[in-house]
Each structure stands twice: as structure tokens, then as C-alpha cells.
DRENDO-1510 file (C-alpha; in Angstrom, 1 decimal, always signed):
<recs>
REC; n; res; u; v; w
REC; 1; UNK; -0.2; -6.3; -2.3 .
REC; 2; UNK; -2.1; -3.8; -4.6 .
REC; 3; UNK; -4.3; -1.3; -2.8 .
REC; 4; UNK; -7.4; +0.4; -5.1 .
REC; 5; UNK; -7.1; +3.7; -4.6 .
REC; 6; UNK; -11.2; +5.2; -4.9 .
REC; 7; UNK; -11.0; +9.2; -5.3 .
REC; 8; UNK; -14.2; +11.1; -5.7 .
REC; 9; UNK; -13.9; +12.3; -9.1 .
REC; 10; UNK; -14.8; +15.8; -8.2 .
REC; 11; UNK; -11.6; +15.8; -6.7 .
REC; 12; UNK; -9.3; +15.8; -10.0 .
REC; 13; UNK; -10.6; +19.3; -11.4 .
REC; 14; UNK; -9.4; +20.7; -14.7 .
REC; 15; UNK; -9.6; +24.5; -15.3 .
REC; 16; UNK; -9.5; +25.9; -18.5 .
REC; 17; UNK; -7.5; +23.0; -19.6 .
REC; 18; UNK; -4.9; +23.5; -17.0 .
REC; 19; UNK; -3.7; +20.3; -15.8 .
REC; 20; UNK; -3.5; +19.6; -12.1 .
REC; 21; UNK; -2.1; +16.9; -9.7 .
REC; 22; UNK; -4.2; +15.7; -6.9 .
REC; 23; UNK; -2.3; +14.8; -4.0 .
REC; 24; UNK; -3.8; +12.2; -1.7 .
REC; 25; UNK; -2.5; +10.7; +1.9 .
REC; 26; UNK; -0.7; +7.9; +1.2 .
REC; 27; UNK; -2.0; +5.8; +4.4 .
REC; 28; UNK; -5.6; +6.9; +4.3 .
REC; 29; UNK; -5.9; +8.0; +1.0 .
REC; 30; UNK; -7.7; +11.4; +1.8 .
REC; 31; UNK; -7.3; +14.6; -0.9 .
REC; 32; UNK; -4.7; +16.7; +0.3 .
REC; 33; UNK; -5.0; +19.0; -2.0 .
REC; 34; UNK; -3.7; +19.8; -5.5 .
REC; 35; UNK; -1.0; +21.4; -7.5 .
REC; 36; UNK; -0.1; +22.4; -11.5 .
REC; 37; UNK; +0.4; +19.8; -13.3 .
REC; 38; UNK; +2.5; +21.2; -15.8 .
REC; 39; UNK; +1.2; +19.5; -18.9 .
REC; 40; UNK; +0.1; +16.0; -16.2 .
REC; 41; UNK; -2.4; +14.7; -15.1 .
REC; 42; UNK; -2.6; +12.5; -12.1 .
REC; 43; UNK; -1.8; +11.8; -8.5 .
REC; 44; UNK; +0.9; +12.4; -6.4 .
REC; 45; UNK; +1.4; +11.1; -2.7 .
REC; 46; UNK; +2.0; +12.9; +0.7 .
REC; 47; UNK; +0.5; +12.3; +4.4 .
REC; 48; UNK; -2.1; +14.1; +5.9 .
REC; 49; UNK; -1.6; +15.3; +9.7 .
REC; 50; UNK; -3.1; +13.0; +11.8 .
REC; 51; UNK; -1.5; +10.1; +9.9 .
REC; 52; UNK; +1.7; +12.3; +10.1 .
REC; 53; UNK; +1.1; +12.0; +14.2 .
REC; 54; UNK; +0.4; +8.2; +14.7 .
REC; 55; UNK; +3.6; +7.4; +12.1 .
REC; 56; UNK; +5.7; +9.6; +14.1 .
REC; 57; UNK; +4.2; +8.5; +17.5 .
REC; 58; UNK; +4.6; +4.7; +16.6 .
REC; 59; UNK; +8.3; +6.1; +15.4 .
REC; 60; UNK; +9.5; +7.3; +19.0 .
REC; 61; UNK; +7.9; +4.3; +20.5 .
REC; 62; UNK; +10.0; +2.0; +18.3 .
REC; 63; UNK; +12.9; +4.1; +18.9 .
REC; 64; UNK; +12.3; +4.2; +22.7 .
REC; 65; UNK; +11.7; +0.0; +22.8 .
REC; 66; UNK; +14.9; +0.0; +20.3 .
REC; 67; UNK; +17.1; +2.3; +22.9 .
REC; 68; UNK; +16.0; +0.8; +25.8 .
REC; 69; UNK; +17.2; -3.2; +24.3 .
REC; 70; UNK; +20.6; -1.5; +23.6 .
REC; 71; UNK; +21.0; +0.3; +26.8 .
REC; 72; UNK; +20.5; -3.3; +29.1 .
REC; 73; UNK; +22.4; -5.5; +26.4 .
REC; 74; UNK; +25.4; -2.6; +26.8 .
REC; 75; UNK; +25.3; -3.0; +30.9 .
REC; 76; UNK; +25.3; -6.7; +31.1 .
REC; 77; UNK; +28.7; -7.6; +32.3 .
REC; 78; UNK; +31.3; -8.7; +29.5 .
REC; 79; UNK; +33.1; -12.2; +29.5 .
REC; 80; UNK; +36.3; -11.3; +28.5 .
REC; 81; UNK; +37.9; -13.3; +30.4 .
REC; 82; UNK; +36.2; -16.6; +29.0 .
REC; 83; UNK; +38.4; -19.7; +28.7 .
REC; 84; UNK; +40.0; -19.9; +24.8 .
REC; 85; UNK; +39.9; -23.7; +23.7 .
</recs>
């Protein structure tokens, strides 16, 4: 799936013929800033706050659902003594 990435223009700057990366969130493609280039042009991805806060609060959630499966699968009682054929 290819995504179309649509940056206001304003947003990649040149000064003076400095070259500058514009960093954009990579979920909701907002400008994050930018940095030097160093001789590039372009963009380079990071995530903004609130995107930061749902990833990580759909994260615990996971890892809660995740712990919670483990925990009653460890507690059920064990067959070991089950009849060998």
C-alpha cells in the first residue's frame, strides 16, 4: 500500500543554499520540524506527540490483553498424567 505524502511546500525551506530535512510524523504526516541536511534534501520520519500517546496507549492495552491470555492459560490445571498410547 503506497501512501501520498502532501507537504505544504512552505514547509521544505532553503536558506542561503543550506540544505535542510523536513521531518514529518510518520502516522499523520504533520511537520515536525526540520534539521541540516548536510548537502540533502528531503524528508525524514519521526512521530509527533499525540500519535506517540495513542501508539503507546494501544501498546499497554495489547500488552495487558497479551498478559492477561498467559496468566489464565499458565493456571489451568496440567494433564500430566494423561494416558500414553
Amino acid at each position: 500500500m503506497k501512501t501520498e505524502i502532501n507537504i505544504n511546500p512552505s514547509a521544505i525551506s532553503r536558506t542561503g543554499g543550506a540544505t535542510v530535512i523536513t521531518r514529518i510524523c510518520m502516522y499523520c504526516k504533520r511537520v515536525l520540524g526540520e534539521k541540516p541536511g548536510y548537502g540533502v534534501q528531503g524528508f525524514s520520519h519521526g512521530v509527533c506527540p499525540s500519535c506517540l500517546a495513542e501508539a503507546r496507549a494501544h501498546l499497554e492495552a495489547e500488552f495487558e490483553t497479551e498478559a492477561r491470555a498467559s496468566l489464565s492459560l499458565s493456571l489451568l490445571p496440567r494433564n500430566e498424567g494423561a494416558a500414553s498410547a
